[in-house]
C-alpha positions as CSV (number, residue, x, y, z in Angstrom):
1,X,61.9,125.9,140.3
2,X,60.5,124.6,143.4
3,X,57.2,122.8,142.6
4,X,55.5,122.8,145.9
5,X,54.0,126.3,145.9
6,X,52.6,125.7,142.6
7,X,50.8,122.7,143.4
8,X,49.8,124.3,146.5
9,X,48.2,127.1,144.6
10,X,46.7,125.3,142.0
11,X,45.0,122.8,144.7
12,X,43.1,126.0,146.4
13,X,42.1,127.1,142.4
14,X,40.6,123.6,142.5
15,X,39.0,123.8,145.8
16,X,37.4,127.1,144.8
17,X,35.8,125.6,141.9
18,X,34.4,122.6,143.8
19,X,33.4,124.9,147.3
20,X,32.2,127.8,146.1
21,X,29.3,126.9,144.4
22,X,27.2,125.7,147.2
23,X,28.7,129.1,148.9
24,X,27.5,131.4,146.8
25,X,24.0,129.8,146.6
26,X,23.8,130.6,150.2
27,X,24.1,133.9,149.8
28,X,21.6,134.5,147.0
29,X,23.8,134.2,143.9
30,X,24.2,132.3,140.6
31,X,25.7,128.9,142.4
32,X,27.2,127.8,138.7
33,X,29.1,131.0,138.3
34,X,31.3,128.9,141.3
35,X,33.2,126.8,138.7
36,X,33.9,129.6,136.1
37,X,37.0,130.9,136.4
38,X,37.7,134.6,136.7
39,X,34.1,134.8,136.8
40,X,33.6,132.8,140.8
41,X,36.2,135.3,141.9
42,X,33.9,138.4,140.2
43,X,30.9,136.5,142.5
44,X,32.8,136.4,145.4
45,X,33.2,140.1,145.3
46,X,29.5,140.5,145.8
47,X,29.6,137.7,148.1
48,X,31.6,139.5,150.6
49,X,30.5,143.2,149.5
50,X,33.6,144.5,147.9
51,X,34.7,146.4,144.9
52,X,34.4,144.9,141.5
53,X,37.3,146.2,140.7
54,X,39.6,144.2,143.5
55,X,39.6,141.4,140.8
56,X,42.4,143.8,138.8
57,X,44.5,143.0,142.2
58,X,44.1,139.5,141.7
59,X,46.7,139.6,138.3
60,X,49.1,141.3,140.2
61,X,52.0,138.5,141.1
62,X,52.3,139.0,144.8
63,X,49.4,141.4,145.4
64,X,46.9,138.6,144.2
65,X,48.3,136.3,147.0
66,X,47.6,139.2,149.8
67,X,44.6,140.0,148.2
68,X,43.1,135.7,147.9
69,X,44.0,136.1,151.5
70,X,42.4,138.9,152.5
71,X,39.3,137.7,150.1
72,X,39.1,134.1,152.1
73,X,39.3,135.7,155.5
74,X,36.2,137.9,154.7
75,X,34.4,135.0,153.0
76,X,34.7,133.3,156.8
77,X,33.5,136.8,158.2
78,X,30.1,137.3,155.8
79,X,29.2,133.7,157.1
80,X,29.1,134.6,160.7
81,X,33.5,132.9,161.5
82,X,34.4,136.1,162.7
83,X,36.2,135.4,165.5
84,X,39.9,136.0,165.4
85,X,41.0,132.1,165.6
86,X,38.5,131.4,162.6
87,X,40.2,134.3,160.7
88,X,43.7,133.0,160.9
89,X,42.4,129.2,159.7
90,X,41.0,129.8,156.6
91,X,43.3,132.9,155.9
92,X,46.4,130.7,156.6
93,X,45.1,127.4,155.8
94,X,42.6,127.8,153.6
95,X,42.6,123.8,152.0
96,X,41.5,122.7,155.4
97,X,38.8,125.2,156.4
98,X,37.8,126.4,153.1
99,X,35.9,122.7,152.5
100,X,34.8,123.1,156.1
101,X,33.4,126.6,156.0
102,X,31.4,125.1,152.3
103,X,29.9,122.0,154.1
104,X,28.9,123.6,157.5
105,X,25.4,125.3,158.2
106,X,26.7,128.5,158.7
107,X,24.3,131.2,157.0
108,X,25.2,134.4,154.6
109,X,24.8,137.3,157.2
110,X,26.7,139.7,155.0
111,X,29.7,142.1,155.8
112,X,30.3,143.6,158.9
113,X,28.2,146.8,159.5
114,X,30.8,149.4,161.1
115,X,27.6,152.2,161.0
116,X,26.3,150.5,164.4
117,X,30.4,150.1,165.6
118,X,33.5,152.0,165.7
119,X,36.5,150.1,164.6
120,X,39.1,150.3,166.9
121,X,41.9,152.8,166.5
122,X,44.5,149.7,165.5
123,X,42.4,148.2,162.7
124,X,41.3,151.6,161.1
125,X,45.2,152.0,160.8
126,X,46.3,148.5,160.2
127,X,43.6,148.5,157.3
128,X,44.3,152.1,155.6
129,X,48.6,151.1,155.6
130,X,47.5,147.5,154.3
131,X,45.8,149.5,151.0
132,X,47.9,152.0,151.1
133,X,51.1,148.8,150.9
134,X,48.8,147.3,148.1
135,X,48.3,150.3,146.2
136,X,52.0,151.4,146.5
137,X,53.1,148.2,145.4
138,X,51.2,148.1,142.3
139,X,52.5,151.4,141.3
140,X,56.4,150.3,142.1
141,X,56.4,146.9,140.1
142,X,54.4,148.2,136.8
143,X,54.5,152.2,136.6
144,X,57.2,153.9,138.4
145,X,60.1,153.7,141.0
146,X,62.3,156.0,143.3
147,X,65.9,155.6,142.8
148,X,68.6,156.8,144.0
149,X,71.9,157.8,143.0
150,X,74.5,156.2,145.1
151,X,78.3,156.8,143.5
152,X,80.2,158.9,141.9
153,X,79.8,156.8,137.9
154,X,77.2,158.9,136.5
155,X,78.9,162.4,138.0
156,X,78.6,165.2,135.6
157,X,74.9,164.4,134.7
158,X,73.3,162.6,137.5
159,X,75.1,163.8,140.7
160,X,75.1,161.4,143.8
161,X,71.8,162.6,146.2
162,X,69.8,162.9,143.1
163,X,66.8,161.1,142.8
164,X,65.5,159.7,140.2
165,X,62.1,159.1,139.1
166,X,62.5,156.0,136.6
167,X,60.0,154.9,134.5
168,X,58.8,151.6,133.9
169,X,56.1,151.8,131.5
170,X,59.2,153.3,128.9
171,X,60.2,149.9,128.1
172,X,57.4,147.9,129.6
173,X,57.1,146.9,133.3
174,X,58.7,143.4,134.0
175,X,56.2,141.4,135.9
176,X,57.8,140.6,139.3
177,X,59.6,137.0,139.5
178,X,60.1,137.0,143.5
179,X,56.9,138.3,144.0
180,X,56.8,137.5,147.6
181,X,58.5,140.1,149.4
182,X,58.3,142.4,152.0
183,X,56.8,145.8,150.2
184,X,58.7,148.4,149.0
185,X,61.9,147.0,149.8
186,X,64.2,145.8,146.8
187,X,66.8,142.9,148.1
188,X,67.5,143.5,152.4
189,X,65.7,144.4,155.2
190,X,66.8,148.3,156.2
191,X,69.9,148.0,158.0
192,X,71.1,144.2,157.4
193,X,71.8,142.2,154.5
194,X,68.9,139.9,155.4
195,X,66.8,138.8,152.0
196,X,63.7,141.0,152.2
197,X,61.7,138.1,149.6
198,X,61.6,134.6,149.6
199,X,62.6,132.8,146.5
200,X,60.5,129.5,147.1
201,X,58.0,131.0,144.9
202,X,58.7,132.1,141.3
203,X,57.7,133.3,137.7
204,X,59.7,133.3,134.5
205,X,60.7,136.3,133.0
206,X,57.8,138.6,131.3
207,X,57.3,141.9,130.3
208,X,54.6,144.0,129.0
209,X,54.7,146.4,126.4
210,X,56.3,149.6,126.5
211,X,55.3,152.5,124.3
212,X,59.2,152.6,123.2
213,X,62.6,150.9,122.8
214,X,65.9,151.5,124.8
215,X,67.6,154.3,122.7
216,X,71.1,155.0,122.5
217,X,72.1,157.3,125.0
218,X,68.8,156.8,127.4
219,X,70.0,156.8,131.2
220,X,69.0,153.1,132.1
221,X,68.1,151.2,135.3
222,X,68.9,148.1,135.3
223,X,69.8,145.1,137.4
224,X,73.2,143.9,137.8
225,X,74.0,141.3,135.4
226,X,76.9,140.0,137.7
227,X,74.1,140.6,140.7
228,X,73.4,137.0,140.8
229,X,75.7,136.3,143.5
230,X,77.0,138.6,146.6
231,X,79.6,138.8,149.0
232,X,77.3,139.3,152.0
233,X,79.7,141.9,153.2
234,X,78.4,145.7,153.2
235,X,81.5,147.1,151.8
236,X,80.8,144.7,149.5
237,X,77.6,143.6,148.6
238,X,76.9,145.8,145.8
239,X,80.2,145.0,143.5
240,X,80.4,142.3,141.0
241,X,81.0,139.2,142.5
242,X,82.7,137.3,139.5
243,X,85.7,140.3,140.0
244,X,86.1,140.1,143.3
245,X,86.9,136.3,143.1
246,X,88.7,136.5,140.5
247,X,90.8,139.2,142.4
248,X,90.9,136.9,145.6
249,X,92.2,134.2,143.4
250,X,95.1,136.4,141.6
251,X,96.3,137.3,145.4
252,X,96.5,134.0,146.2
253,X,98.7,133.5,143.3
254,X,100.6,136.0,144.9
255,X,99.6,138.7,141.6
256,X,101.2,135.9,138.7
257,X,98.7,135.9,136.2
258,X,100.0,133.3,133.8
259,X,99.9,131.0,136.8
260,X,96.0,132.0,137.8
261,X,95.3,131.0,134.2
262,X,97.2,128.0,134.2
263,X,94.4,126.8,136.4
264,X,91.3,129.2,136.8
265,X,88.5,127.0,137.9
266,X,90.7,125.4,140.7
267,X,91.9,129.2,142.0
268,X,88.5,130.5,141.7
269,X,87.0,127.8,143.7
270,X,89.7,128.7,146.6
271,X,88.7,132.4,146.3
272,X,85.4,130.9,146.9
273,X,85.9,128.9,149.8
274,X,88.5,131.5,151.3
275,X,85.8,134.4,150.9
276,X,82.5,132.3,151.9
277,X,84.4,131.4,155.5
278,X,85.6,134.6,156.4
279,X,82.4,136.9,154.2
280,X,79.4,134.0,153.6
281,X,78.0,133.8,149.4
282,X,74.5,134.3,148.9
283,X,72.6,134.3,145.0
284,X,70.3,136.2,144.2
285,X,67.3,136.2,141.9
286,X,67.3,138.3,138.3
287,X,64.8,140.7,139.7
288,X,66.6,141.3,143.2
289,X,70.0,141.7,142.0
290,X,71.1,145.2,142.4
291,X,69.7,148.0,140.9
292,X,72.3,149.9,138.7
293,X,72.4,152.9,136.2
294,X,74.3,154.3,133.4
295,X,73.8,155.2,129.9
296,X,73.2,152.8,127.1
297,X,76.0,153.7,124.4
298,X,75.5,150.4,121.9
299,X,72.1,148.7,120.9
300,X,71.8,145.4,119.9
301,X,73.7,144.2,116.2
302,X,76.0,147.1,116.4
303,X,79.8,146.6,116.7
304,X,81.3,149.0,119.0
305,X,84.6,150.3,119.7
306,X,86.2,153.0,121.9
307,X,89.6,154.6,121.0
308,X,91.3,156.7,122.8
309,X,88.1,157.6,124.7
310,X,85.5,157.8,122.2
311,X,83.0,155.8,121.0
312,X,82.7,154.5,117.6
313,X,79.9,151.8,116.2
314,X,79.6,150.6,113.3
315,X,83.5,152.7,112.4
316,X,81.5,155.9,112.8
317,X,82.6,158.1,116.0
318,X,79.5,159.6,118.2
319,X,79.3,162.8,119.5
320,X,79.5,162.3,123.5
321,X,76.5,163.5,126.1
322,X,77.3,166.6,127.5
323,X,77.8,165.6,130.9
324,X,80.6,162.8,130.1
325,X,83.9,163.3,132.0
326,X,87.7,161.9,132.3
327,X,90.4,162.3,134.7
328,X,93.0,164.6,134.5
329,X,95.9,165.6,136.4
330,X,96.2,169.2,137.1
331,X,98.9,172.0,138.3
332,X,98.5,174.7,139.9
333,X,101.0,177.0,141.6
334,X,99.7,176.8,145.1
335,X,96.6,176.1,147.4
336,X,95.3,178.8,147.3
337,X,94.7,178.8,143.0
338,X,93.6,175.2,143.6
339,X,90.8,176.6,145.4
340,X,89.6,179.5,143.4
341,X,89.9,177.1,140.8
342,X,87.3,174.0,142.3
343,X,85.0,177.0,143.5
344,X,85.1,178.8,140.5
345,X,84.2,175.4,138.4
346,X,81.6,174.1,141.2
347,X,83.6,171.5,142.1
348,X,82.9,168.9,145.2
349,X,84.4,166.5,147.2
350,X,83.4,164.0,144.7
351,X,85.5,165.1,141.8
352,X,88.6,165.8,143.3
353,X,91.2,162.6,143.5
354,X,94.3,162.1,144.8
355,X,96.6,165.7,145.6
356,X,100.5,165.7,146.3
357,X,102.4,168.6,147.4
358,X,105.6,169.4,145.5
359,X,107.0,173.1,146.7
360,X,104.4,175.4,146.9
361,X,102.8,173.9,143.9
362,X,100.1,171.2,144.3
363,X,98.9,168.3,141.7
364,X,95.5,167.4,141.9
365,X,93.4,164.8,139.9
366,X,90.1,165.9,139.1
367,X,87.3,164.7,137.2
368,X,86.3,167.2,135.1
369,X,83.7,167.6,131.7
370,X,84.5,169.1,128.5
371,X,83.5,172.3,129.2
372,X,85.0,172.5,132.6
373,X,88.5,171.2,130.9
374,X,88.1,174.3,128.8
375,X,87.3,176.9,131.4
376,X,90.3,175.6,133.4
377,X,92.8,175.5,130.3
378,X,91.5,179.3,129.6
379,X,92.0,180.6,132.9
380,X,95.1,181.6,134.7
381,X,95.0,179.2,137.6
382,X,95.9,176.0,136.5
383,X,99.6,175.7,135.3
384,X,99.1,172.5,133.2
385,X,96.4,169.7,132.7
386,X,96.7,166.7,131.2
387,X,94.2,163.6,130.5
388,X,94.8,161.0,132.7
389,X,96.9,157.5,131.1
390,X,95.0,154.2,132.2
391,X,96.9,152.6,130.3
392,X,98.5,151.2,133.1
393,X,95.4,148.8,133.7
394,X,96.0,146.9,130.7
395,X,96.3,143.3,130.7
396,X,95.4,142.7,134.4
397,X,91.9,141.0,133.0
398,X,90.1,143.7,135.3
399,X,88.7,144.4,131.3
400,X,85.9,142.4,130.2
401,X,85.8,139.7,128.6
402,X,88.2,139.1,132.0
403,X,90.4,136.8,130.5
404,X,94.3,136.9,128.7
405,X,95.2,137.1,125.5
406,X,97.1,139.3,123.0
407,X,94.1,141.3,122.1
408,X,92.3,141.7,124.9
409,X,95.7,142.2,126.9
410,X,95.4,145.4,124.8
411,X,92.4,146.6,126.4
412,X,91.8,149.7,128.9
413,X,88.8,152.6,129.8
414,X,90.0,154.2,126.9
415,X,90.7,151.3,124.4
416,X,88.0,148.5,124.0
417,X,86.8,146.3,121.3
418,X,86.1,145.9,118.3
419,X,82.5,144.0,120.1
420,X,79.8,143.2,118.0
421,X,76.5,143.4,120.7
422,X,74.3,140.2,120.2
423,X,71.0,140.3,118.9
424,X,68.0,138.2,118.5
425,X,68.9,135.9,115.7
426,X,72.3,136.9,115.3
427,X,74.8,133.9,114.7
428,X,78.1,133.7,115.3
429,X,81.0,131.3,114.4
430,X,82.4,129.9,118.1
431,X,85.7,130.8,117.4
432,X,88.1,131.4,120.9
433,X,87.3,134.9,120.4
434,X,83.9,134.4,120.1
435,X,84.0,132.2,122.8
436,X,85.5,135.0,125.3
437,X,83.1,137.2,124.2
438,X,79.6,135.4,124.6
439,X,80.5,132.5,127.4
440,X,78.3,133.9,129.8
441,X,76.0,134.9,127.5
442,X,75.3,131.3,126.3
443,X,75.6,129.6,129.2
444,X,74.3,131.8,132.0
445,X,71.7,135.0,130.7
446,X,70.2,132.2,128.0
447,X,70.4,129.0,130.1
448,X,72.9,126.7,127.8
449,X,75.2,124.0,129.0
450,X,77.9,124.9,126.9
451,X,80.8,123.0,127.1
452,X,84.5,123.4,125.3
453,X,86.7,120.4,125.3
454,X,90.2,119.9,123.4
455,X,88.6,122.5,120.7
456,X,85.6,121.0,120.6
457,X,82.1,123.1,121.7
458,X,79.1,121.1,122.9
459,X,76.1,123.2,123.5
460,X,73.5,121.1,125.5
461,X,75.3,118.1,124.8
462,X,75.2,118.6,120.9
463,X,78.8,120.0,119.3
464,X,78.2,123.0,117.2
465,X,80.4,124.9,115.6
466,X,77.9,128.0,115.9
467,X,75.4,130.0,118.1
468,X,72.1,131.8,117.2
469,X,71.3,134.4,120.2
470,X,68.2,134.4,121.7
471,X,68.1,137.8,123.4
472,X,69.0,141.4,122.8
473,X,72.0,143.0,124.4
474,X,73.1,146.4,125.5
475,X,76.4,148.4,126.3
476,X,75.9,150.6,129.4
477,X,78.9,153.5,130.4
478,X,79.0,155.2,133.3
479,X,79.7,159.4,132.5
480,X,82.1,159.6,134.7
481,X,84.0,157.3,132.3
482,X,87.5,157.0,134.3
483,X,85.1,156.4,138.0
484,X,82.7,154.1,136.4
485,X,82.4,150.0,136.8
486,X,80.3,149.0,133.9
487,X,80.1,147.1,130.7
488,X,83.6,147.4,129.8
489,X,84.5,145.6,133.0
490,X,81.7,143.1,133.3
491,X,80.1,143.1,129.6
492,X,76.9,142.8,128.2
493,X,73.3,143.8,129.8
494,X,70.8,141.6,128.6
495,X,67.1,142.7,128.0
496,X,65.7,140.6,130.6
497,X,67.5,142.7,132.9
498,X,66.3,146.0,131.5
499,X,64.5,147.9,134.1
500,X,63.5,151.3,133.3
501,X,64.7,155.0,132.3
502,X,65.9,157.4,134.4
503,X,62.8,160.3,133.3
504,X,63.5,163.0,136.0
505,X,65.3,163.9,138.9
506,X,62.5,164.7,141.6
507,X,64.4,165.4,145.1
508,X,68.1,166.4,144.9
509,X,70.2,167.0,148.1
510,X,74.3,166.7,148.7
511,X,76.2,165.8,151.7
512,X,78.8,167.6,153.5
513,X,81.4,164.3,153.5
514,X,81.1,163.8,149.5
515,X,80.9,167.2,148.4
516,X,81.7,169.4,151.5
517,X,79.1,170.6,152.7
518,X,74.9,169.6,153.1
519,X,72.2,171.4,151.0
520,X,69.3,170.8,149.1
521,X,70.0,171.5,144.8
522,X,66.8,173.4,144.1
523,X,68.1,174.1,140.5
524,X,68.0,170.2,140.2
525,X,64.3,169.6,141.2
526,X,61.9,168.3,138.9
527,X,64.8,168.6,135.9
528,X,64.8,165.8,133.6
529,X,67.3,163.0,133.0
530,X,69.4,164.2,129.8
């Protein structure tokens, strides 16, 4: 954590207590209510004529930074500094000209009085977007947030061009640790892949209350627990880092995977170098790491497993969402069927795969739910359709926990686990398994040095031979279960990176490249998130 902005902030909290007292004597109030804190900033409020209720803005990290700005600069103003110069010195520098403004003779003459003037044209504006910024800020970081769906990985529930209104009081708002940002803009300027915050000011992870816990099967926003570093590449920006260098590193081992673990750390750090020359690597902090959704299908403590496609915890299998869908591969006897049959099921550009031509019949790969499997099997225009084998991406460690062995060699989309999710005080034995499993888990998402050397662990230097977790953990699936990155490539999602749930779909609108043609989805407006 960078110290400097902290001890720049707690030396103007100081100076307030020592310079405001003689301030507000000046101007008729209680001069002793200067070195009280919370209650000087209540003062000063009367001092320069404004709402009582601006000190609320002042708890808001990142609005009470504007707002301590915008509060100093009309300080200088209601003691007759209102030219511009004096504005910008004690609203940019207010350790300087703060002291001076306390020990000159300058008299209370009160706020401006705008009955006599007409404010320009440019400040009636410039002040109504400021407050209208502020206000729209508050409402992002603790009560709600637009989002967008972007792919493909929630198809058959949320369709890409919904939007999504996504609650943050649910779970309770996190309080914002990059709080100085430019507003209403997550990670990048529009356009570029230039950092819209600064991170040289910071706060540790907090949340407030929510009126309820994550519950299995709630559509989750979340950010990307692999989001802490990017390719800065736009085809690239928004994938998990740790798999693309691990992919970069297996390329240049010309695909032998025995030989890529033979030395990991050394191949990774070329796939590093290679891709920072020719790409450039940026981190990123825990609350500007992408924004992703998907449905939470595990809670924390629970062992879970899927077999052959369906998810079991605790041994018992659930019943899946409605929406859920798999790939299969389907025949039908010409173009012409294939057709009837995509319009007859509602089908878009988005669920349709691959197609090959053999004769006059035509294989297609389509992404289809249960009930659309069904309608096709009935029907007379598909000669066969089968469910798609991925088995075929076994043992290429593109499953988590991303490494080789004989289990986890075994695993696929369809065929994961048995995975016990961690839990706040759950301990395990650090067996190699266990190891796999929870590496990042210790080390990174709960800030361990955890070290493993000729069998032995050291966690912060000590050697254990067990770990208690700290934090609660989640399994999040995408519905579109053979089209979706999530946990079962990149793992766990801890709590801290819990954002909100996906309540309603406000604004829904499809594109003529994904799905064929451009329209607004009025049947989808205002319906909620199942």
């Amino acid at each position: 954590m960078n110290l400097l902005p902290w001890i720049l902030l707690a030396l103007l909290i100081i100076e307030h207590t020592i310079f405001l007292p003689s301030l507000f004597k000046r101007a008729g109030q209680v001069a002793w209510h200067g070195v009280v804190p919370g209650l000087n900033y209540w003062t000063w409020l009367k001092v320069i004529g404004r709402p009582w209720y601006w000190i609320f803005m002042l708890l808001v990290p990142g609005i009470n930074l504007a707002m301590l700005v915008i509060m100093q600069i009309e300080l200088s103003i209601v003691f007759n500094k209102r030219t511009r110069v004096d504005q910008w010195k004690i609203g940019a520098l207010p350790w300087l000209f703060l002291p001076a403004l306390a020990k000159s003779d300058q008299s209370h003459v009160g706020p401006r009085d705008w009955s006599k003037k007409k404010k320009s044209v440019g400040r009636d504006w410039g002040e109504s977007i400021l407050w209208a910024l502020i206000v729209a800020s508050v409402v992002r970081a603790f009560f709600f947030e637009a989002f967008t769906i972007p792919t493909a990985s929630m198809e058959g529930s949320m369709l890409v061009g919904d939007y999504l209104y996504v609650s943050k009081t649910s779970y309770g708002a996190k309080i914002p640790q990059t709080p100085v940002a430019v507003p209403l803009i997550h990670n990048a300027l529009p356009g570029t892949l230039i950092p819209s915050y600064t991170s040289w000011f910071s706060l540790p992870y907090k949340r407030l209350p929510g009126w309820r816990d994550v519950e299995r099967y709630d559509a989750v926003v979340f950010n990307f627990p692999h989001g802490d570093s990017i390719v800065v590449d736009p085809l690239l920006v928004g994938h998990d880092y740790y798999g693309i260098m691990r992919r970069e590193a297996i390329a240049q081992c010309q695909g032998d995977l025995d030989l890529f673990e033979s030395d990991r750390e050394a191949y990774l750090k070329l796939a590093s170098e290679s891709m920072a020359k020719k790409h450039g690597i940026a981190s990123r902090p825990l609350d500007k790491s992408e924004n992703y959704v998907k449905r939470c299908v595990a809670l924390p403590g629970e062992t879970l497993e899927v077999i052959r496609g369906s998810i079991h915890i605790n041994g018992e299998a659930l019943v899946p969402p409605a929406g859920v869908q798999f790939e299969y591969r389907a025949v039908f006897n010409s173009q012409l069927d294939a057709r009837r049959a995509f319009k007859g099921l509602g089908l878009t550009n988005v669920d349709l795969g691959s197609a090959r031509m053999e004769g006059d019949q035509i294989e297609v790969i389509l992404a289809l739910t249960d009930s659309e499997r069904v309608l096709l099997e009935n029907g007379s225009l598909s000669q066969s359709l089968e469910r798609m084998d991925v088995s075929g991406r076994r043992g290429s460690m593109e499953m988590f926990p991303n490494v080789r062995s004989t289990e986890f060699n075994q695993w696929d989309p369809d065929n994961v686990g048995p995975i016990l999710l961690p839990n706040v005080g759950l301990t395990v034995e650090l067996n190699q398994r266990n190891l796999d499993l929870y590496r990042r888990v210790i080390d990174v998402y709960e800030g361990h040095d955890l070290e493993e050397v000729n069998g032995i662990v050291r966690i912060d230097g000590v050697e254990t031979t067990s770990y208690t977790f700290e934090l609660d953990y989640y399994w999040m699936m995408g519905d579109n279960r053979h089209r979706s990155a999530d946990s079962r490539m990149w793992g766990f999602v801890p709590a801290t990176h819990v954002v909100g749930r996906a309540s309603f779909i406000w604004f829904s609108k499809q594109n003529e490249k994904q799905h064929g043609e451009s329209k607004i989805r009025w049947d989808r407006m205002f319906k909620s998130v199942k």
